[in-house]
N, CA, C and O of each residue as an XYZ file, in Angstrom:
648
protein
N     153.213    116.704    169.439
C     154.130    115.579    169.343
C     155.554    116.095    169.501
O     155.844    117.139    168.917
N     156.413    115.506    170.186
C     157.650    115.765    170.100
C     158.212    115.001    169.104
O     157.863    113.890    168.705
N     159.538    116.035    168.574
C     160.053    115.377    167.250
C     161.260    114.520    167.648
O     162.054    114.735    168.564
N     161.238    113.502    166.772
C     161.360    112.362    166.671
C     160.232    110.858    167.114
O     160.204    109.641    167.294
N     159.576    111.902    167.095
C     158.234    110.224    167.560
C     157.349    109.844    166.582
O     156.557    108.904    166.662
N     157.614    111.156    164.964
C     157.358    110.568    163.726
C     158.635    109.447    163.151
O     158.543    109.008    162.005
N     159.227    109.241    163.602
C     160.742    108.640    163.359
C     161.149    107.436    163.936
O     161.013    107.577    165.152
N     161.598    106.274    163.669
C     162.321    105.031    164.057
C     163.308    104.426    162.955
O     163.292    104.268    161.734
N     164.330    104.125    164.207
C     165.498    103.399    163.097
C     165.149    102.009    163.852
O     164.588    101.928    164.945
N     165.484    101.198    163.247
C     166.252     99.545    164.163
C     167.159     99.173    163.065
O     167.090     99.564    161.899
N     168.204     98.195    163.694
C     169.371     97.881    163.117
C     168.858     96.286    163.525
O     168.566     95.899    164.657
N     168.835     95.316    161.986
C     169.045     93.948    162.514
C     170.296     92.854    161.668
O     170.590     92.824    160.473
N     170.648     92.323    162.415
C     172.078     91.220    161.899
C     171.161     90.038    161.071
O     170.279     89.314    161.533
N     171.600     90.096    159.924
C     171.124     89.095    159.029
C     171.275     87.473    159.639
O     172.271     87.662    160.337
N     170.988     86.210    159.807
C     171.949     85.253    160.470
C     170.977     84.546    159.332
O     169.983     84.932    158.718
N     171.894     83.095    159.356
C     171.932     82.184    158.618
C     170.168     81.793    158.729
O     169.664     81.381    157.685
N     169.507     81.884    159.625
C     168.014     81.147    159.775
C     166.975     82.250    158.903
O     165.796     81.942    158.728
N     167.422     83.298    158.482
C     166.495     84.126    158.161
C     166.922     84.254    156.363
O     166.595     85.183    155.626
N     167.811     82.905    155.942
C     167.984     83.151    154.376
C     167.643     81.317    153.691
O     167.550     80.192    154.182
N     167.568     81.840    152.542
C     167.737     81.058    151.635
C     168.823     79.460    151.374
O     169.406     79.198    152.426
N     169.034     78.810    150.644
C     170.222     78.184    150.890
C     171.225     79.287    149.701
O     172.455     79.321    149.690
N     170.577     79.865    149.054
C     171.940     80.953    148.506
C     172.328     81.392    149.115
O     173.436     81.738    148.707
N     172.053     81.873    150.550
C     172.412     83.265    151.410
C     171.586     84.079    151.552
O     171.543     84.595    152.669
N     170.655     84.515    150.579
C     169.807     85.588    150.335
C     168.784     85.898    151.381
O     167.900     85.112    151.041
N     168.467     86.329    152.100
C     167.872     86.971    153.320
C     166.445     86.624    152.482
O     166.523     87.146    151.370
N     165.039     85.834    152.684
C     163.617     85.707    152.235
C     163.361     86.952    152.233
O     163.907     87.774    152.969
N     162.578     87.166    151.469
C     161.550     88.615    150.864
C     160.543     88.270    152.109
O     160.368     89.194    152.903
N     160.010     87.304    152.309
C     159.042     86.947    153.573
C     159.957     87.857    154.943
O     159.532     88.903    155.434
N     160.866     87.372    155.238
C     161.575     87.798    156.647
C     161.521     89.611    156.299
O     161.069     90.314    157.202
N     161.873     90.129    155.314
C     162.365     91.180    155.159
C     160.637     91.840    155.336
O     160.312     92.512    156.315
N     159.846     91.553    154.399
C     158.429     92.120    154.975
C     157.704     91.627    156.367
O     156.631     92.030    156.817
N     158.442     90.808    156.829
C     157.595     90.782    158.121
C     158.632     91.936    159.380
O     158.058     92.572    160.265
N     159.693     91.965    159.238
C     160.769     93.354    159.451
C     159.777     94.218    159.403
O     159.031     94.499    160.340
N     159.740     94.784    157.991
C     158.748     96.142    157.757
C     157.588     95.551    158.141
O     157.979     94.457    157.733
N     156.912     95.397    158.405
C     155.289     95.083    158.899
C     155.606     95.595    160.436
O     154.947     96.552    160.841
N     156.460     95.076    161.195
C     156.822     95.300    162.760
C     157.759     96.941    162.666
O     157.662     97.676    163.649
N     158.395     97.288    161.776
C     158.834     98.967    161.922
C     157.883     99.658    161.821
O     157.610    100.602    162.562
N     157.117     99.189    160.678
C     155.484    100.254    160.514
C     154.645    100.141    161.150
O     153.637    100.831    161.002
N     154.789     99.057    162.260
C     153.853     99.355    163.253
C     154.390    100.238    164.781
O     153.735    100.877    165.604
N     155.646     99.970    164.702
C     156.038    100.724    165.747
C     156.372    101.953    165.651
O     156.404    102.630    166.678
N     156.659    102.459    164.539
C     156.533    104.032    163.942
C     155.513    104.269    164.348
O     155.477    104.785    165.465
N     154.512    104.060    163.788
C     153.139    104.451    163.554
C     152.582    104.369    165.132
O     152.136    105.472    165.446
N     152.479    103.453    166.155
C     152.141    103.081    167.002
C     152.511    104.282    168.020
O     151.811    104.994    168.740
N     153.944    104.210    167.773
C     154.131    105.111    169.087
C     154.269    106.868    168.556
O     154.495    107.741    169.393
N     154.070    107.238    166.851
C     153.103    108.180    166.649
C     152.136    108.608    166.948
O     152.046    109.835    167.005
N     150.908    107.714    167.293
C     149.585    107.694    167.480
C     149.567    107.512    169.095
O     148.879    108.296    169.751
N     150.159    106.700    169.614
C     150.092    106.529    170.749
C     149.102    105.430    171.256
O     148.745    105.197    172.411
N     148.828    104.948    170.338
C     147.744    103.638    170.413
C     148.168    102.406    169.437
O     149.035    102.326    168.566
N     147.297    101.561    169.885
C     147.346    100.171    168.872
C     147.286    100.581    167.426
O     146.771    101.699    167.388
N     147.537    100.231    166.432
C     147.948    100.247    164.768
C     147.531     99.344    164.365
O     147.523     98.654    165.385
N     147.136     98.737    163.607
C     147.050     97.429    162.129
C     147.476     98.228    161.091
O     147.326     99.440    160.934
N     148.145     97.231    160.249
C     148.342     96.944    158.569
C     147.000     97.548    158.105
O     146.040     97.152    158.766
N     146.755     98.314    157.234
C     145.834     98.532    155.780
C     146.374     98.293    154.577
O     145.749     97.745    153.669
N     147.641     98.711    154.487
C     148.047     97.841    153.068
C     149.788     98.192    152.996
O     150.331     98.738    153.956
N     150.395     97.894    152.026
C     151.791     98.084    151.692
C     151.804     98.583    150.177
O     151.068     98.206    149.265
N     152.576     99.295    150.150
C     152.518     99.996    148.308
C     154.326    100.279    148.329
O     155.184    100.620    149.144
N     154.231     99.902    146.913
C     155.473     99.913    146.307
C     156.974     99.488    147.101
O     157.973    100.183    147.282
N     156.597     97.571    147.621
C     157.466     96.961    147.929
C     158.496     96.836    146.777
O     157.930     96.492    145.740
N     159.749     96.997    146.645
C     160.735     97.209    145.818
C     162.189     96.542    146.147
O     163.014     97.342    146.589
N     162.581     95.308    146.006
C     163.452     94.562    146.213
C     164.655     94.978    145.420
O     165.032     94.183    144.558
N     165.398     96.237    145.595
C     166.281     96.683    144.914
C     167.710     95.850    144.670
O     168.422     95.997    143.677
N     167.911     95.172    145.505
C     169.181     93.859    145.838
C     168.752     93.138    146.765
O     167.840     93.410    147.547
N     169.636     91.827    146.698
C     169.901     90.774    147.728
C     170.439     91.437    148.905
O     171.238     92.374    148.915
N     169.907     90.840    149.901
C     170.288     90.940    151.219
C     170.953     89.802    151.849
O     170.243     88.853    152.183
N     172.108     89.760    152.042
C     173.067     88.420    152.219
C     172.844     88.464    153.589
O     172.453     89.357    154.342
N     173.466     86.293    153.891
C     173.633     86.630    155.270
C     175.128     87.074    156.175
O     176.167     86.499    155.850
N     175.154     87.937    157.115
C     176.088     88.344    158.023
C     175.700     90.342    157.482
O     176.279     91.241    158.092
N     175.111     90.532    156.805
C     174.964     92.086    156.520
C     174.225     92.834    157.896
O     173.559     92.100    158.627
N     174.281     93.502    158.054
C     173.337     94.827    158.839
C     172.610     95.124    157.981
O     173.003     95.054    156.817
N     171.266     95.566    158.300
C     170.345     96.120    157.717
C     169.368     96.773    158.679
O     168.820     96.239    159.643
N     169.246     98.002    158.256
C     169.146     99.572    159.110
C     167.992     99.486    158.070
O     167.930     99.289    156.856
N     166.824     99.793    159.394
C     165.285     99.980    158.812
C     164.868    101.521    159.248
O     164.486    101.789    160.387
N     164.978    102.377    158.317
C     164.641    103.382    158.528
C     163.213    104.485    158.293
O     162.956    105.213    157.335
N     162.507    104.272    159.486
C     160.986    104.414    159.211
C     160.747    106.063    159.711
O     161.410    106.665    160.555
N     159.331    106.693    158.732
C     159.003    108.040    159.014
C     157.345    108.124    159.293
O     156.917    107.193    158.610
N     156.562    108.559    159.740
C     155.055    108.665    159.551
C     155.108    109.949    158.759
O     155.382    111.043    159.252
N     154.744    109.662    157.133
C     154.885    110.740    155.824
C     153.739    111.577    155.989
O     153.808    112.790    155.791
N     152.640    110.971    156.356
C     151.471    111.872    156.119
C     150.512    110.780    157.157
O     150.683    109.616    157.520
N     149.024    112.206    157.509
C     148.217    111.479    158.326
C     147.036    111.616    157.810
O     147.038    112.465    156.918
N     145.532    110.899    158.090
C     144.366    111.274    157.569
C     143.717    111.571    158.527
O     144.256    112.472    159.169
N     142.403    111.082    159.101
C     141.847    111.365    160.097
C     142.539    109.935    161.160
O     143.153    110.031    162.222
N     142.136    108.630    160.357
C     142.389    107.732    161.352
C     143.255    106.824    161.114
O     143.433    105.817    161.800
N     144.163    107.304    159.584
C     145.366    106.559    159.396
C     146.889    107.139    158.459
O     146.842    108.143    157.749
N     148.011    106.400    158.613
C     148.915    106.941    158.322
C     150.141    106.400    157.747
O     150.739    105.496    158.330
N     150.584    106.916    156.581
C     151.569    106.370    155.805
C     152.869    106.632    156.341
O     153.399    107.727    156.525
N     153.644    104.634    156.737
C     154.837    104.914    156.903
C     155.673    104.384    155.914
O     155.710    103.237    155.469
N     156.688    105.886    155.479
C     157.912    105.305    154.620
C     158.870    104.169    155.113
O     159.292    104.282    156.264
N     159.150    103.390    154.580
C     160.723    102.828    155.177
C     161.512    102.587    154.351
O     161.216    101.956    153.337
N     162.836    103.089    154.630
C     163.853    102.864    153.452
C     164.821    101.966    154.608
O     164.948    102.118    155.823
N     165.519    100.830    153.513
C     166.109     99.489    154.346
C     167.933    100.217    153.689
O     168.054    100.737    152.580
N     168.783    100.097    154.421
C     169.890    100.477    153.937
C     170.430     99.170    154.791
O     170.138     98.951    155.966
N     171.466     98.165    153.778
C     172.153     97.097    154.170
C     173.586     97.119    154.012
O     174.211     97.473    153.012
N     173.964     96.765    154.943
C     175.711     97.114    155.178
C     176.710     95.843    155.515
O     176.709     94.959    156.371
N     177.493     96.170    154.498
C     178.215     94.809    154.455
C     179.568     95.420    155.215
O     180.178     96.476    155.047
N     179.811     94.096    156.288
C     180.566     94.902    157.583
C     182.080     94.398    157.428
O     183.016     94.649    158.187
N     182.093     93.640    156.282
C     183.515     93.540    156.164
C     184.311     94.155    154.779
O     185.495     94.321    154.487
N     183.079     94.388    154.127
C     183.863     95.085    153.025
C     183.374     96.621    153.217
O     183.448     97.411    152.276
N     183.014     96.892    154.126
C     182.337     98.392    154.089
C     181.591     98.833    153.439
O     181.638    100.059    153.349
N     180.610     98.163    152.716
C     179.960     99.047    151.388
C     178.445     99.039    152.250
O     178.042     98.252    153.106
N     177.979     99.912    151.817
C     176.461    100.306    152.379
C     175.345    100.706    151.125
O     175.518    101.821    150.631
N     174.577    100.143    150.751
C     173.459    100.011    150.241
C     172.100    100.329    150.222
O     171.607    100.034    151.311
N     171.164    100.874    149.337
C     169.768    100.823    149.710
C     169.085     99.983    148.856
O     168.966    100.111    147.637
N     168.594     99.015    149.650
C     168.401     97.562    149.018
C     166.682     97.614    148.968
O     166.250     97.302    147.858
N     165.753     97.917    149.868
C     164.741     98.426    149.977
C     163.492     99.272    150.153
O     163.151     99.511    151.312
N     162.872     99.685    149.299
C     161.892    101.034    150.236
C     159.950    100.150    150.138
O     159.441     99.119    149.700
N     159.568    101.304    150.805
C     158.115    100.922    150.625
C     157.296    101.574    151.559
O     157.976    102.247    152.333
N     155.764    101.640    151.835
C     155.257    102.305    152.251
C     154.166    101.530    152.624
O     153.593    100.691    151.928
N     153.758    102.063    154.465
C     152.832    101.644    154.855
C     151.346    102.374    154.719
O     151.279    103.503    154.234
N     150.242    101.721    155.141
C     149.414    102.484    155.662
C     148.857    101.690    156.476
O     148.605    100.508    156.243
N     148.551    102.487    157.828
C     148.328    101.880    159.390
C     147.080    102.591    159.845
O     147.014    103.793    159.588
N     146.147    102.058    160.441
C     145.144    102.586    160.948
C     145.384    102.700    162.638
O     145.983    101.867    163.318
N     144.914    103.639    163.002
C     144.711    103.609    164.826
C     143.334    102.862    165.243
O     142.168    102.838    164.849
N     144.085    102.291    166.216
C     141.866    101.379    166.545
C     142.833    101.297    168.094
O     143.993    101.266    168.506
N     140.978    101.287    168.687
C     140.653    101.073    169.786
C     140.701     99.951    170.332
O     140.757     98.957    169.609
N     140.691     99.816    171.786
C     140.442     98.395    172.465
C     139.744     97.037    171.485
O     140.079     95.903    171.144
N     138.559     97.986    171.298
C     137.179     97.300    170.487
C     137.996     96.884    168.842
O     137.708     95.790    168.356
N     138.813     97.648    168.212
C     138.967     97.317    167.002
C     138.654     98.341    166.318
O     138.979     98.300    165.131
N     137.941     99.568    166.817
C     137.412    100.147    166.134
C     138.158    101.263    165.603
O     138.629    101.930    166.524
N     138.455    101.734    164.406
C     139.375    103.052    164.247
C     139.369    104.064    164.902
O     138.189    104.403    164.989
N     140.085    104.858    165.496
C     139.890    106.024    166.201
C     140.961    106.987    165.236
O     141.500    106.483    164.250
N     141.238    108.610    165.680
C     141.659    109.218    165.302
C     142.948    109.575    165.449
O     143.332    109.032    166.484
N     143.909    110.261    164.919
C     145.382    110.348    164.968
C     145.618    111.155    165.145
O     144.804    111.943    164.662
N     146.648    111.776    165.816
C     147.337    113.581    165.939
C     147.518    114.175    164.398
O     148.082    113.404    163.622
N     147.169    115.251    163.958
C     147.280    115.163    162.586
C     149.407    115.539    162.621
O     150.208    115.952    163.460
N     149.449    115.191    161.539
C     151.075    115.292    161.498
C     151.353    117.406    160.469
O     150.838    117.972    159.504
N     152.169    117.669    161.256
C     152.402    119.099    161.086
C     153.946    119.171    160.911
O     154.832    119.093    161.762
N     154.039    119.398    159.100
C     155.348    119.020    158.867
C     156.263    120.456    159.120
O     155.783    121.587    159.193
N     157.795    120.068    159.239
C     158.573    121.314    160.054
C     159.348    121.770    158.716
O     159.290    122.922    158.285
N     160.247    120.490    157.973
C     161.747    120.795    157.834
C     160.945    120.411    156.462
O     159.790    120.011    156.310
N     162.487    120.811    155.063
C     162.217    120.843    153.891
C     161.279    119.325    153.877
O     160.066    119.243    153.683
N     162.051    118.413    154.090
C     162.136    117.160    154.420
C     160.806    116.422    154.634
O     160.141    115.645    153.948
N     160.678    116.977    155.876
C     158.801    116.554    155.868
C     157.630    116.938    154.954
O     156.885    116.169    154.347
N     157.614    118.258    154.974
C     157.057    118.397    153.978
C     156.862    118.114    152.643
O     155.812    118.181    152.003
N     157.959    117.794    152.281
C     158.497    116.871    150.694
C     157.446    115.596    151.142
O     156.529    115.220    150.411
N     157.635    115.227    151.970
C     157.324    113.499    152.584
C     155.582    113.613    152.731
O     154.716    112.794    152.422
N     155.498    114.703    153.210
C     153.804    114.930    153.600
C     153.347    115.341    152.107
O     152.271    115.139    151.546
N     154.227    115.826    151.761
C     153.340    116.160    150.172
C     153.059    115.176    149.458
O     151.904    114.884    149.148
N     154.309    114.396    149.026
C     154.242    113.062    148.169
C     153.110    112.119    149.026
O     152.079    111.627    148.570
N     153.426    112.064    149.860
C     152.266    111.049    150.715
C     150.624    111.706    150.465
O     149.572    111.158    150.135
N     150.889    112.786    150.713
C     148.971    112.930    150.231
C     148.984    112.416    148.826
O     148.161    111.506    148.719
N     149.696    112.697    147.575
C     149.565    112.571    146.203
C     149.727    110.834    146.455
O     148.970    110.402    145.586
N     150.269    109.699    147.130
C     149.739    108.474    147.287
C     149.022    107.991    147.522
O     148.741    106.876    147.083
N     147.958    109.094    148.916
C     146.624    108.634    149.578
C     146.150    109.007    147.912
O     146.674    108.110    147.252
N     145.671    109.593    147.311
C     145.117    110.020    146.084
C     145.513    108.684    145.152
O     144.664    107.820    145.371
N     146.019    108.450    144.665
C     146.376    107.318    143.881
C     145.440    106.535    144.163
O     144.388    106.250    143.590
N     146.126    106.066    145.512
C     145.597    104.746    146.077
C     144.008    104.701    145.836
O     143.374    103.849    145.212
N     143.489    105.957    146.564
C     141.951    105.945    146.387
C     141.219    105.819    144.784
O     140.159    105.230    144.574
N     142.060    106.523    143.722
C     142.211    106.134    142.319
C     142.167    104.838    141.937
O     141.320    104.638    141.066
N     142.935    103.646    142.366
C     142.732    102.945    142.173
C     141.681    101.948    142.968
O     141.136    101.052    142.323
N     141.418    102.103    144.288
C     140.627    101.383    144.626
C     139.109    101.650    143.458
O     138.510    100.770    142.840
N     138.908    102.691    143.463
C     137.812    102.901    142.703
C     137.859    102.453    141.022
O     136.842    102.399    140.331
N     138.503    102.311    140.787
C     139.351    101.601    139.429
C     139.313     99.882    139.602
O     139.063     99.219    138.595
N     139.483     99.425    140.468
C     139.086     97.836    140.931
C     138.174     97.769    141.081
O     137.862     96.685    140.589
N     136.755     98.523    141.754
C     135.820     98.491    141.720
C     135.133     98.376    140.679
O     134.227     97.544    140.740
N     135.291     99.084    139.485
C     135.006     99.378    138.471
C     135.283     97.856    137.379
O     134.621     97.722    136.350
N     135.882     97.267    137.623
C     136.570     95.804    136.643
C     135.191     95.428    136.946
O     134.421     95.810    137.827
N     135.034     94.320    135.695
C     133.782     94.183    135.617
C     134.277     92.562    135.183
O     134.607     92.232    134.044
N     134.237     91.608    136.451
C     134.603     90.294    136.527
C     134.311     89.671    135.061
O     133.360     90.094    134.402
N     134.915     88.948    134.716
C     135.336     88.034    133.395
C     133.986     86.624    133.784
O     133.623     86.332    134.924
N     133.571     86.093    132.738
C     132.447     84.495    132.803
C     133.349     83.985    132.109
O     133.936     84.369    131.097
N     133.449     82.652    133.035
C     134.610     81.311    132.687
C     134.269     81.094    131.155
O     133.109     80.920    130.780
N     135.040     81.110    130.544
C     135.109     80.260    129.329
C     134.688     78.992    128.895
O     134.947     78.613    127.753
């Protein structure tokens, strides 16, 4: 892989259709943003089609007003055989008072599939700089969690109506 093709920024202008009547930019608009960075990270990582597997630790740190910039800054952290966690941290910039913000983070996980749908496999990711590796580390210790808990939901043992 050449470096930077674990990597995507996009920059988008907040406008009046994508908020609230407060101003406030929807939590809906802002995850459907990240749903389309984590797929195009991931996508043109892999070099193939992507889907959603899940989102972990969506975190609405502030309001996102309208007329702000907001810089979506996506990484592919770690890979498995046939899928891969993308970070994104949202930094929002208010362009008349200058102040710049990190209003959002969160994390994907994207599968590679075939024509058919079917999962296929990923380049494994081979981290370089302090940086990645920090990112590839923490990201395996999330694939771990995650699998922790799926097996932990499994385990709930459904409630009889009252």
């Amino acid at each position: 892989m050449t470096l930077g093709s674990t990597t995507l920024t996009m920059t988008v202008l907040m406008t009046p259709d994508k908020a609230n009547f407060s101003g406030n930019v929807h939590g809906g608009t802002l995850l459907k943003y990240l749903d389309e960075v984590a797929y195009a990270c991931a996508s043109r990582y892999a070099g193939n089609y992507v889907v959603t597997l899940s989102v972990d630790q969506v975190t609405f740190k502030q309001p996102i007003h309208v007329g702000e910039l907001v810089t979506f800054l996506a990484s592919v952290n770690y890979t498995g055989n046939t899928s891969m966690e993308v970070g994104i941290k949202v930094i929002t910039e208010n362009i008349s008072d200058k102040l710049v913000r990190h209003t959002n983070s969160c994390f994907f996980t994207m599968v590679a599939v075939d024509e058919g749908g079917a999962a296929i496999k990923v380049p494994k990711l081979e981290p370089r700089t302090d940086d990645e590796i920090r990112r590839f580390m923490n990201g395996q210790q999330r694939r771990e969690i995650r699998a922790e808990l799926e097996e932990r939901y499994k385990a709930l043992k459904p409630r009889k109506a009252e």
